[in-house]
N, C-alpha and C positions, 0 to 999 in steps of 0.2 A: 436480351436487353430489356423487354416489357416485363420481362420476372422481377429484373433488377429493378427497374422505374416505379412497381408495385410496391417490391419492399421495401424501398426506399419512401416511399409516399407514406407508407404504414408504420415505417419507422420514426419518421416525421410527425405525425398524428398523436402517436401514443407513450411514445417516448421524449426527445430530446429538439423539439422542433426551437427552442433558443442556440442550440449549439451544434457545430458543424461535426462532421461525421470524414470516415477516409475508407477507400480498402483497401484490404492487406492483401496478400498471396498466400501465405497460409496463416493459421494463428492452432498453436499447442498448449495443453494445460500439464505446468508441469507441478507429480506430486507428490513434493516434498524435498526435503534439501539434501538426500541423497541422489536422485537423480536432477536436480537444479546444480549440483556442485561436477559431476560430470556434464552435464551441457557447459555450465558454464567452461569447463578445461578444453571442451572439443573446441567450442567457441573463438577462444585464445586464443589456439593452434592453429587455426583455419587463417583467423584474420591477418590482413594482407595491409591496410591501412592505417583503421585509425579506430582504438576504442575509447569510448565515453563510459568510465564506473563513477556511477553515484551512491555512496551507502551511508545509512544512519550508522551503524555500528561496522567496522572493522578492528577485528581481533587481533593479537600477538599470539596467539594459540596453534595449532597445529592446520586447521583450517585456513587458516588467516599467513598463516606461511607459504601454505600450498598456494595459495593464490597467487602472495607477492611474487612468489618464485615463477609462477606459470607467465605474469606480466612483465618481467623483468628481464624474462628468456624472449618473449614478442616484441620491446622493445629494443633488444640488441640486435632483432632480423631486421630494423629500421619500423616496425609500427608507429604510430604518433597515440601515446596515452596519456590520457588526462583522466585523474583521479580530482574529487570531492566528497571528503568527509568530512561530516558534525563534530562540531566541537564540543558537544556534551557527549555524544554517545560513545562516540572513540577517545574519549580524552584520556584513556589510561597505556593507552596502544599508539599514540601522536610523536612522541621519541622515537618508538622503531619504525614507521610509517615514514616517518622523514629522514631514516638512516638509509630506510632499503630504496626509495622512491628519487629521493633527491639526488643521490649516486649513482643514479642508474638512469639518466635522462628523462624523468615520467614527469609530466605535470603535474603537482601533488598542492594543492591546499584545503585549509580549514574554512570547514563555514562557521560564521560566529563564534568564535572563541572563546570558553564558557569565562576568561578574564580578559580583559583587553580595556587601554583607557579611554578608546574609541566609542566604546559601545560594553553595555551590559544588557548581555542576551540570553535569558534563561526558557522563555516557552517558545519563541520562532525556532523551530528548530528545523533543518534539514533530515526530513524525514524519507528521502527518494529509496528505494529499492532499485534503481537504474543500470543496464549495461548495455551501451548499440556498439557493436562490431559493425564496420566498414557502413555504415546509415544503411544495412541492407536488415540487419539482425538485431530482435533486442531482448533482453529477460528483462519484467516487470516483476514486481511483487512485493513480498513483504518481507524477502529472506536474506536475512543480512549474512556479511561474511564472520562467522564462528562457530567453535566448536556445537553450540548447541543448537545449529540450525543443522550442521551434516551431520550429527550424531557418530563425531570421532573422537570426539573424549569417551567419558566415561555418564556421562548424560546421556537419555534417550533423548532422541533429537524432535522437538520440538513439531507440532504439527503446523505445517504453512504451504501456499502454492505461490507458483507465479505463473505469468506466461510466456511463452516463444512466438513474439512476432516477427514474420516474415512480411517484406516488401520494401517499396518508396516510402512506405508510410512511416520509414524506423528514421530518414532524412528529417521528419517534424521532429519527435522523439530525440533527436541529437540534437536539434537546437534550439529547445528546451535545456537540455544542458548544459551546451555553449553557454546560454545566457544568462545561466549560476556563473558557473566557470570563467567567462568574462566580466563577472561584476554589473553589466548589463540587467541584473534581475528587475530591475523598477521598469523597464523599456517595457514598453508593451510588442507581445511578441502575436502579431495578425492569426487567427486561427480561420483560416480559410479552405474551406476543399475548395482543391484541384482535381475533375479528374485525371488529367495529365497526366498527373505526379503521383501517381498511385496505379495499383494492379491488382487482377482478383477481384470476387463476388462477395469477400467477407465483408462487412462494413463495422468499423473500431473506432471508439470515439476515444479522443485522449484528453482525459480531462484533469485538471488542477484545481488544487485549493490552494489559496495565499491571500489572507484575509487586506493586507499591506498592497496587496496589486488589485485588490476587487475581484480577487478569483472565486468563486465558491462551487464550480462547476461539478463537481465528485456530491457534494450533499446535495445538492440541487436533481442528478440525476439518482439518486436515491430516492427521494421525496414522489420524483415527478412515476420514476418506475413503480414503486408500493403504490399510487395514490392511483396506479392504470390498472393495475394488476386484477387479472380474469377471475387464474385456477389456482396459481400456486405462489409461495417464497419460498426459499431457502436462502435463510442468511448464518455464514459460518464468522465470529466474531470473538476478536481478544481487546479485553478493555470496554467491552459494552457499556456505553452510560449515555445513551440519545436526551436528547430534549424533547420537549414536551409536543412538542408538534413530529416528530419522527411517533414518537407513543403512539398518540393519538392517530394516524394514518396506519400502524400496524392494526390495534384495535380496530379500525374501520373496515379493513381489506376483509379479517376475519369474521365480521358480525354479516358482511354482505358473499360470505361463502366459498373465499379463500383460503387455502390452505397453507397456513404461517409455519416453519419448524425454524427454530431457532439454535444453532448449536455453539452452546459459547464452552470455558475454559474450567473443569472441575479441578487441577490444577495449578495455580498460577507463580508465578516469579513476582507476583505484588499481593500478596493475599488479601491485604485489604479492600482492591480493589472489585475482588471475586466477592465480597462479603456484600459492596453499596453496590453489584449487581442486583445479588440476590433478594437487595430489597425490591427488585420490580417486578419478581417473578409474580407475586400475589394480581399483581394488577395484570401482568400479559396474560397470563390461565384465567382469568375472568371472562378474557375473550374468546376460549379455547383455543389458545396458542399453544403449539405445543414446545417446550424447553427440553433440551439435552443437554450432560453435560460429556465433555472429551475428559478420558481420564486416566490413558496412558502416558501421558505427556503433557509438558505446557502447552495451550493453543496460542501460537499466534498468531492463526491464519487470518485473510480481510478478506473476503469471498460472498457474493449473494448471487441468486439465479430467480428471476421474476419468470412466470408463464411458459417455460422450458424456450426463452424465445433470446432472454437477454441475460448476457454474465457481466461481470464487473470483479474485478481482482487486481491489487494493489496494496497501497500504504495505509489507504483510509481506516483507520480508528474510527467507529461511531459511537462519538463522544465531544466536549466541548473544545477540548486542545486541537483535535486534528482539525476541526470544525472554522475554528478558528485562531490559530497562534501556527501552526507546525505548514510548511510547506510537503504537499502531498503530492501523488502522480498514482492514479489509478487508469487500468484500461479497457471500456467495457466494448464488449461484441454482443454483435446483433447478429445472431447466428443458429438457430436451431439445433443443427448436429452437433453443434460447439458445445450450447446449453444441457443439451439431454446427455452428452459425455461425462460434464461436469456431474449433474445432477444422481447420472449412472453411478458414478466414484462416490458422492455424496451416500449415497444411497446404500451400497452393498457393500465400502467400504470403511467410511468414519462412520455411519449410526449404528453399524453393530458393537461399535468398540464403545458407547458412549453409555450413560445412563438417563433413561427420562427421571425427568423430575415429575413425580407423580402430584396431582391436583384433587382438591385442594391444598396447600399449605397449611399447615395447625402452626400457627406459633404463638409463645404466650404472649402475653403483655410485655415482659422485658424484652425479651428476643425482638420483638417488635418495634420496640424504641431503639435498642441497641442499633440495629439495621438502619434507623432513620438517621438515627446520630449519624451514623458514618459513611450511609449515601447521602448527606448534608455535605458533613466533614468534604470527602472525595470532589465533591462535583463544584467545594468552596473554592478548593487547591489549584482545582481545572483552572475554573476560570481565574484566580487571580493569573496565574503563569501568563494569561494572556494577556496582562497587562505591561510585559514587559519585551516590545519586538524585536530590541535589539539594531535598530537601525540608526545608524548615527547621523548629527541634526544636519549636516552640510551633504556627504558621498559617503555612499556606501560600498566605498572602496576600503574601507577597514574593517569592513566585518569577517576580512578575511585575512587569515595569511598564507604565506608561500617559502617554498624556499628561502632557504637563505642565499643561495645560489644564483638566483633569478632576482 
């Protein structure tokens, strides 16, 4: 118990002393969406009550069947499921989503409907990677349901993690998503430790962004973590475009004898937005940061490890939209063996596959404006989307729909 009281005190100090903290029973890094798509089915199988799926994207694909089909079998054993899917990200796959879900007893609605005369919602968007089995089990991350995350089409499946929380701790975690799910989102939901209500020496903080609720806790604990930082980062990132105060604390970690790697997406499924990265590469290597890039696959992992002490893995984009427009849920551990795991995988298994970007950068004069143009361009687009949240002027009972059934 004074081990625990220590690193607890410590974890207090250096990290996250505005925001409360929980433990788990265990917590697992899972890597990649071939073994996240099996936990996820053992998952299913197991639960006995009641699952909570949140996802930005669900597919009509082969993946996205396998699922329905896994949930539609647990809800005929009597489970109670409640599903919530984006209404931008799935909006192609929302007819079959409401043919298999609504026949079949599931709770099934949309967040924000990318048309609706209630509300016009283009950048808030339901970004969760979410699933609690029985409030004992939950996968986090950033791995949505389709083909190009299990790599069962004909796509190499995409690099990304999540993680396996075990505990009381998945009870907060569900209702977080009760409070999507009941329309409830504007309520403010108490973020309190109990130790009561929790088990185990791991300590996971659950933290949210939703610029509309005064949430900002995921960049906050970014900021606060780089700006503590001893020996090391490792940040693994898709869609990198930070703001100038995220820069500016990398830059500073490094010049005082940190050791930054940075591994983003060589890549991408938006290429222009790999292009208004690559304009920041000049200014991170100034600092001796070192840049890779993943180049078997798209990255879209969300992944960083401060001082082999602290992880964090989720939804978060570091960039202006997740920052501020898209509702997020990342979950970080304060956990040593947890960190040096990750950092191990980091290590002997994505930077051999990656390429450094070698320092200096030569580039001409055009290539140089061309990049400014369009890390302008990019980071204009960002931020306009977040001028539009999508919440209607009276209840935000309409930003959603449901059944027709119900």
């Amino acid at each position: 118990m004074a081990t625990l009281r220590r690193i607890k005190s410590e974890f207090e100090r250096r990290y996250f002393t505005k925001y409360n903290y929980w433990r788990a029973a265990s917590v697992k890094l899972i890597k990649g969406g071939e073994e996240y798509f099996r936990t996820l089915g053992a998952l299913i199988e197991k639960s006995k009550h009641t699952i909570y799926l949140q996802t930005y994207i669900f597919e009509n694909d082969e993946t996205g069947k396998w699922v329905a089909q896994k949930l539609m079998e647990a809800s005929q054993r009597g489970v109670t499921i409640d599903i919530v899917v984006d209404g931008f990200g799935s909006y192609y796959s929302i007819p079959a989503l409401k043919s298999w879900f609504c026949s079949s007893g599931i709770h099934f609605r949309i967040f924000a409907p990318l048309f609706s005369w209630a509300s016009f919602s283009i950048g808030r968007r339901l970004h969760h990677k979410i699933v609690v089995f029985d409030s004992y089990f939950a996968l986090v991350g950033g791995i949505n349901i389709a083909n190009k995350y299990s790599g069962w089409g004909k796509e190499q499946a995409w690099l990304d993690f999540a993680i396996l929380v075990e505990g009381r701790v998945c009870e907060q975690i569900q209702k977080i998503c009760e409070r999507i799910s009941e329309k409830l989102i504007l309520r403010p939901l108490p973020d309190i430790f109990n130790p009561a209500s929790a088990e185990g020496n791991i300590l996971v903080g659950l933290r949210q962004n939703d610029r509309l609720r005064n949430k900002y806790q995921i960049a906050s604990s970014y900021i606060r973590a780089i700006r503590n930082a001893k020996s090391s980062i490792w940040i693994v990132a898709s869609y990198f475009l930070p703001g100038a105060k995220l820069k500016r604390l990398l830059a500073k970690a490094a010049r005082r004898g940190v050791k930054v790697k940075i591994i983003l997406s060589g890549i991408s499924d938006i290429p222009l937005f790999t292009k208004a990265t690559s304009y920041l590469y000049t200014y991170l290597q100034k600092y001796g940061i070192d840049i890779y890039q993943w180049e078997k696959s798209v990255l879209h992992a969300k992944i960083a490890v401060v001082d082999g002490t602290w992880v964090t893995v989720g939804s978060f984009n570091l960039n202006h939209l997740s920052a501020y427009a898209s509702i997020e849920f990342n979950v970080d551990v304060f956990n040593a063996e947890f960190a040096n795991e990750v950092e191990e995988h980091l290590q002997k298994v994505v930077l051999p596959a990656c390429r450094k970007i070698e320092s200096p950068i030569s580039l001409g004069l055009a290539q140089k404006l061309q990049l400014k143009i369009i890390y302008t361009l990019v980071r204009l687009i960002l931020r306009i989307l977040t001028l539009f949240p999508g919440v209607p002027p009276k209840r935000n009972r309409a930003a959603y729909q449901k059944c027709a059934s119900e």
